[in-house]
C-alpha positions, -999 to +999 in steps of 0.1 A: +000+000+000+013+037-008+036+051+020+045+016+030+014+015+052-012-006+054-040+006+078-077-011+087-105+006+101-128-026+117-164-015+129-188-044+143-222-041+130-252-032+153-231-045+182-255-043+207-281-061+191-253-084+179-243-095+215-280-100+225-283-122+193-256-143+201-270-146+245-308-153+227-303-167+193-340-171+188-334-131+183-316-139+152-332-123+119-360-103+141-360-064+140-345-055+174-336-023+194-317-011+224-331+013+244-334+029+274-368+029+297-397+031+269-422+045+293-399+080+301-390+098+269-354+092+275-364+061+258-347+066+227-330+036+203-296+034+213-291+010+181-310-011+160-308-043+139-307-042+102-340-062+103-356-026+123-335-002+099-355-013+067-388-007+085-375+029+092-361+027+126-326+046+132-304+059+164-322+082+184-351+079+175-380+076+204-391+042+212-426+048+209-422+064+173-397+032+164-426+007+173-454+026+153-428+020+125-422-014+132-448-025+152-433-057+160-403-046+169-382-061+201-372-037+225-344-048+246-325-025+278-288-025+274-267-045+290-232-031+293-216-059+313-218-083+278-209-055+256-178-049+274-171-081+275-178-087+238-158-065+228-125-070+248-125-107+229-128-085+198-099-059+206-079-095+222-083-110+187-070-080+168-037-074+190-029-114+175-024-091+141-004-063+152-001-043+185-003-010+163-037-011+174-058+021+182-094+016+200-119+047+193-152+035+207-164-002+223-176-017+190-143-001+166-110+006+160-079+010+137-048-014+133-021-018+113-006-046+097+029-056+091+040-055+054+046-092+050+067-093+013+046-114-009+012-114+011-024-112-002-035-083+021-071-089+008-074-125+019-054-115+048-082-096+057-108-115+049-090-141+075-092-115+099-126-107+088-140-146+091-123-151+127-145-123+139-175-139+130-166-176+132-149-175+173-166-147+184-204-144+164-197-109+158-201-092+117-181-065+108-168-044+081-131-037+076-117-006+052-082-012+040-068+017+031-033+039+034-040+058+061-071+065+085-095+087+073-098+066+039-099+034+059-130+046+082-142+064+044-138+027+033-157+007+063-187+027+056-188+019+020-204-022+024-226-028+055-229-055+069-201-078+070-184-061+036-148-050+033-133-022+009-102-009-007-099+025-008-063+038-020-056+073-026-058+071-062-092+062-060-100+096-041-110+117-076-138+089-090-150+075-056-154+100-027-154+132-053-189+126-062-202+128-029-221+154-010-202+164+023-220+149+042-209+117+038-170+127+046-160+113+074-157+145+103-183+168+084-214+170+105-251+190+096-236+224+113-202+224+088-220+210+060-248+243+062-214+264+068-198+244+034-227+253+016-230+288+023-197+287+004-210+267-028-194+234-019-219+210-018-196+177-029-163+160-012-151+173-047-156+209-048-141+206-010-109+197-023-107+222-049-117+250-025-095+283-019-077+275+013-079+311+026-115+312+024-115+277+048-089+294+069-110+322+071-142+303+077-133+273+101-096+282+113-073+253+111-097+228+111-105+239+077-072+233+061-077+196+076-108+196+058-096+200+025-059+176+036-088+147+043-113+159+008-081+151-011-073+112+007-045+126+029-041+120+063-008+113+083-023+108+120-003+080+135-027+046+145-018+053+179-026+023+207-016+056+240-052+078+223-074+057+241-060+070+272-065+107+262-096+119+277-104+155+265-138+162+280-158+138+309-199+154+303-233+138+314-267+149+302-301+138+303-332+141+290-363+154+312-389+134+322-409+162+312-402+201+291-400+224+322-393+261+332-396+257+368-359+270+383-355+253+412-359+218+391-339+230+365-308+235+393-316+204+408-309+185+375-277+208+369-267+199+401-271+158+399-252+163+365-223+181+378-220+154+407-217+131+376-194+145+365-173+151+394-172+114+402-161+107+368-134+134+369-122+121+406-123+085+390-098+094+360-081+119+381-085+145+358-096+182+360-103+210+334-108+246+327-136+243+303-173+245+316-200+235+291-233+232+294-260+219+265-296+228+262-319+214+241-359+234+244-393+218+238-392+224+200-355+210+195-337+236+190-302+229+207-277+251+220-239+247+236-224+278+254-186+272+273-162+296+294-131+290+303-114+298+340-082+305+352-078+273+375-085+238+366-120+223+385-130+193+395-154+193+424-191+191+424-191+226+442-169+243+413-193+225+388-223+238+397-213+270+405-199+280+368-224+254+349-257+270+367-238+306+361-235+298+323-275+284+330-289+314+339-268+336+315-278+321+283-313+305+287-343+325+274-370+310+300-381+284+270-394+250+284-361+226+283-361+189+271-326+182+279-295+191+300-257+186+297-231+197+313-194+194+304-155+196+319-135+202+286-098+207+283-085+184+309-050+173+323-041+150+350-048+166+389-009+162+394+002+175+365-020+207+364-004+240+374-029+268+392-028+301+389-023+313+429-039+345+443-029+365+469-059+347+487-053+312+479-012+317+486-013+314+519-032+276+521-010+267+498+023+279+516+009+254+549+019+222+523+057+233+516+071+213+545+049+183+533+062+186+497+098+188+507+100+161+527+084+144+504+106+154+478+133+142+497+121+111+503+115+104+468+146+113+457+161+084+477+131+056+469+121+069+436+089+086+422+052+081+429+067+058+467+040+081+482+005+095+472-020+117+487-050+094+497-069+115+474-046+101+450-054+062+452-089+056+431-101+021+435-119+015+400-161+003+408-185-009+389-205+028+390-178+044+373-173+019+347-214+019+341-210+051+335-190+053+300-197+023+273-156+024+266-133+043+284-096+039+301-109+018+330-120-006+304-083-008+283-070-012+314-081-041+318-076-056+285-038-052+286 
């Protein structure tokens, strides 16, 4: 492959409803969905089988809307312990290939292969391809492609169970063509912004005047068009699972409110989410978001950032029910979020002391020189703040589908 590389983009299909076919195999072939609680409106298809798709039901639809479509439609409540367990026998079977191995969600992930002179790649894969479903009852597509963007372009191409070549000098008579919203990374909001330019296809992306992306989306731009024309040298890298750039929570109301208090009660029992989910991975941040969504859908994000790095429930609420109250317009809400962005490692982050602050922080100096001392003759890390040692339980972990408790684990 060019570059000497030869990456793979594997995504299992319908995963959920996969596992819960393979614990009930009299599920097999019958239109299912996972959801949450169908009698609150937070009851909303977190996937579907192909079987549901063709009678109309998709991701995020409401349950009650997915069973008018498909009225006999099996509704099923996740069950996280099997999907994490699923898929760690999936990631296992991949590191057999290679350990360049990169993870991005529970159900897919990039590797690449060793160049092995004289090797059919394609069957190669297709080995790969048949162990997935023959050990471990799981379908999958795989893109084969040069680098990663054209290999995830490439697994989207044949659902289910299909795999595709996609090489860079395919680019012009294969992705060209299509309308930017089927590139990889270009959601509703860029593709309006793309068309307010005149680019409505992948092709007319790669063609565009760079300043005018520049201009329009800063950097991210320029990566646009890199990615419209099939290039893309980001590393398959097995340490990005570890990087965490935002822990959030949200959830949808039981039913569109105004009432205040309520509304700070829910901001509240997010932020405390949060929290534990920060304090877990030991992380902090210095980017509050929060997300609104109103009775008539219309959704809205509004972030500040702060001086000093926050993880407490206290700090959460404070700056998420400030940004509240600052940007809602009294409609009836549907949904909150609230998000710490920007994170670091506790230990590793540096605050910003102020004269009133300086003095609490002057009381630990004997502490962190003897402490300094001491590791300087037994080495780094001998001691930790109690604060410091987080035993992993199973709330945490129920709390994100894939996350670095889970890799943990699997290595």
């Amino acid at each position: 492959m060019h570059k000497g590389r030869i990456i793979l983009h594997i995504d299992l299909n319908c995963f959920y409803a996969s596992v819960e076919q393979i614990y009930d195999p009299s599920l097999k072939g019958k239109p299912i969905a996972i959801a949450g609680n169908p009698k609150e409106r937070r009851g909303i298809v977190i996937t579907c089988s192909y079987e549901a798709r063709k009678s109309g039901v998709y991701t995020t639809m409401n349950v009650g809307e997915a069973r008018r479509k498909c009225p006999e439609l099996i509704v099923l409540p996740p069950n996280f312990d099997r999907y994490r367990a699923a898929s760690k026998s999936f990631f296992s079977l991949l590191k057999e290939y290679s350990e360049i191995l990169q993870p991005v969600s529970i159900d897919e992930g990039y590797i690449q292969l060793p160049i092995i002179e004289g090797q059919n790649v394609l069957e190669h894969v297709h080995g790969i391809q048949d162990r997935i479903w023959n050990e471990l009852q799981l379908p999958c597509s795989i893109g084969i492609a040069p680098n990663k963007f054209l290999a995830k372009m490439a697994s989207d191409m044949r659902k289910p169970m299909g795999i595709t070549i996609l090489r860079k000098r395919d680019v012009p008579s294969v992705l060209w063509p299509l309308n930017v919203k089927e590139m990889h990374g270009i959601g509703k909001s860029t593709a309006e912004k793309l068309k307010e330019l005149g680019i409505l296809t992948i092709g007319e992306l790669a063609a565009a005047d760079e300043y005018t992306l520049k201009q329009k989306f800063g950097i991210n731009g320029l990566r646009l068009k890199q990615k419209a024309n099939g290039e893309d040298d980001r590393p398959v890298d097995p340490e990005a699972i570890f990087d965490t750039k935002s822990v959030g929570n949200s959830t949808t109301l039981s039913r569109d409110t105004t009432d205040r208090d309520e509304l700070y009660k829910i901001i509240t029992t997010l932020s405390e989410k949060v929290a534990e989910r920060l304090k877990a991975k030991k992380l902090a941040g210095v980017t509050v978001s929060i997300l609104i969504r109103t009775a008539t859908w219309e959704t809205y994000t509004r972030s500040k950032s702060i001086n000093n790095a926050i993880f407490s429930k206290e700090d959460i609420v404070e700056h998420a029910w400030s940004l509240f109250n600052k940007n809602w317009n009294e409609e009836p809400v549907r949904l909150l979020g609230v998000t710490i962005s920007n994170v670091s490692n506790v230990k590793e982050m540096t605050q910003q002391l102020t004269f009133f602050d300086f003095e609490e922080h002057i009381k630990d100096e004997p502490i962190i020189k003897l402490v300094d001392q001491i590791e300087q003759k037994f080495g780094k890390g001998v001691i930790l703040r109690g604060s410091d040692i987080v035993k992993p339980t199973g709330k945490h972990q129920a709390n994100t589908s894939f996350s670095k408790d889970f890799w943990d684990d699997h290595i």
